[in-house]
N, C-alpha and C positions, 0 to 999 in steps of 0.2 A: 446329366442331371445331378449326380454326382458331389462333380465339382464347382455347379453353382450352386450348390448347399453349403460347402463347406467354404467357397466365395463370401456367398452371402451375410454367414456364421461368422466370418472374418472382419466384415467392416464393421457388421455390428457391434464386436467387441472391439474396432479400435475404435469406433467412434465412441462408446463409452467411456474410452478411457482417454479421452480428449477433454472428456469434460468433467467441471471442476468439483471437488468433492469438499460438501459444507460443515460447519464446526460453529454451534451456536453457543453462546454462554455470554456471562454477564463481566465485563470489564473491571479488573480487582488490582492493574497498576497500568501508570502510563512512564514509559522508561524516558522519553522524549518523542519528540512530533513523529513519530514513525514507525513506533515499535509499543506494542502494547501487549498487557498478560490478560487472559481471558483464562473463567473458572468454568470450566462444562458444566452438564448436569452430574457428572460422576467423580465433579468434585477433584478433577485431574488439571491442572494446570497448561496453559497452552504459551508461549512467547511466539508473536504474532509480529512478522515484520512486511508495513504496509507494501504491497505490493504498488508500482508504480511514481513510486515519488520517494524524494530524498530531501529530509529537512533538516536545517540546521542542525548542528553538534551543538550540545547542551556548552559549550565554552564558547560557541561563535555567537558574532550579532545574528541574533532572533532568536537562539537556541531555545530561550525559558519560556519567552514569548509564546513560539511556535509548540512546545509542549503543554505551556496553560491553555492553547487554542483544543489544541484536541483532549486534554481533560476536562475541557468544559463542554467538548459533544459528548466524550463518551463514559468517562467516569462511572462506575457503579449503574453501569446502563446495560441492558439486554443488547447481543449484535451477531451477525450474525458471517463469517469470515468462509468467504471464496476462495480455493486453493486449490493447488495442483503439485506443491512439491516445498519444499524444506531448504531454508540458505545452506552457503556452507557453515555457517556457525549452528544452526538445527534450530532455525526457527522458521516456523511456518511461513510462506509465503503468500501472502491473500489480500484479497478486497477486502474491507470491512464495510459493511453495510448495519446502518443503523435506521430503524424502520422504514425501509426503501431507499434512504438517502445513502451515496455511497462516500462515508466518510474522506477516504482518500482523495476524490476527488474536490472535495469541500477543505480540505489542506491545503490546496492548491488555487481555489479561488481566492482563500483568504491571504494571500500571499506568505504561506506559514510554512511554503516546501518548494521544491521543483519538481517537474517532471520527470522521471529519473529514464531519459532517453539512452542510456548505455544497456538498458535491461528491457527496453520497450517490447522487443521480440516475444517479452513472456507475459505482454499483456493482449488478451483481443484485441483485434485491428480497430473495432467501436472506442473502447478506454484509449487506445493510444492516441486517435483521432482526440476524442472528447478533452484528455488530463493536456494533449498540445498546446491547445486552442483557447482554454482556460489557463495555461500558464502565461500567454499570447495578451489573453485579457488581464490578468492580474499587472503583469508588467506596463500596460497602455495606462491602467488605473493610479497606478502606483502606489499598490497596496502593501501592507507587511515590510518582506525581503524588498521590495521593487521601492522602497523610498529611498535605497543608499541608491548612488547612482551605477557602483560595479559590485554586486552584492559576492561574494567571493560563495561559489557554489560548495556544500560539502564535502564531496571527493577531492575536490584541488586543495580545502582545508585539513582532510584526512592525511594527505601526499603530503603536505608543507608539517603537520603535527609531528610524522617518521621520521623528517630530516634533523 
């Protein structure tokens, strides 16, 4: 009896801790298509790096593009960011969700980012399913990034930047 208490007691607290821990505040910079500052209520400063997608470097084609796209969602807007853990540079990792809609993946219809399938693993199997499928459609559309015909993705632009 025992030891299915302390079982029990176990999954409960890992399944808690599976799931994601939220962070509400209003939108106070957008660094580019990816990475945004959020102001708490207490007035603390958050750098917010969208989880699941990788959009242009502010120097490549679409960079400024794909940064006016998401300062025109989310600018000086209330949002409210899903997370689980911290880059290695210490910034949050998360959804953003701006009144239901989840931002990140609206970067991605708009053909304003990629899917960032190198990091998939750290999104729900739903969002990786969904930000696929939607990169799938933007490219058919030929939206944004998807009008050049070999759009050079930001990591291989990051790599090529080092050398």
């Amino acid at each position: 009896m025992r030891k299915n208490k302390l079982f029990a007691t176990l999954l409960i607290l890992l399944s808690c801790s599976l799931h994601a821990a939220t962070l509400q505040g209003k939108v106070v910079g957008v660094a580019d298509g990816d990475t945004i500052t959020v102001l708490d209520a207490t007035n603390t400063q958050h750098k917010i790096r969208m989880q699941g997608i990788d959009a242009p470097e502010k120097a490549q084609a679409y960079g400024q593009k794909s940064k006016q796209s998401l300062s025109q969602m989310v600018q000086s807007k209330q949002v409210t960011v899903e997370y689980q853990k911290k880059d290695k540079y210490g910034r949050t990792l998360g959804k953003v969700v701006l009144n239901g809609t989840d931002v990140c993946l609206e970067q991605i219809k708009l053909g304003m980012a990629w899917h960032y399938k190198q990091y998939k693993s750290d999104q729900p199997k739903e969002d990786r399913e969904t930000y696929a499928q939607a990169e799938l459609e933007a490219r058919t559309k030929n939206v944004g990034i998807w009008k050049d015909k070999n759009p050079t993705p930001p990591w291989e632009f990051r790599k090529q930047a080092k050398k």
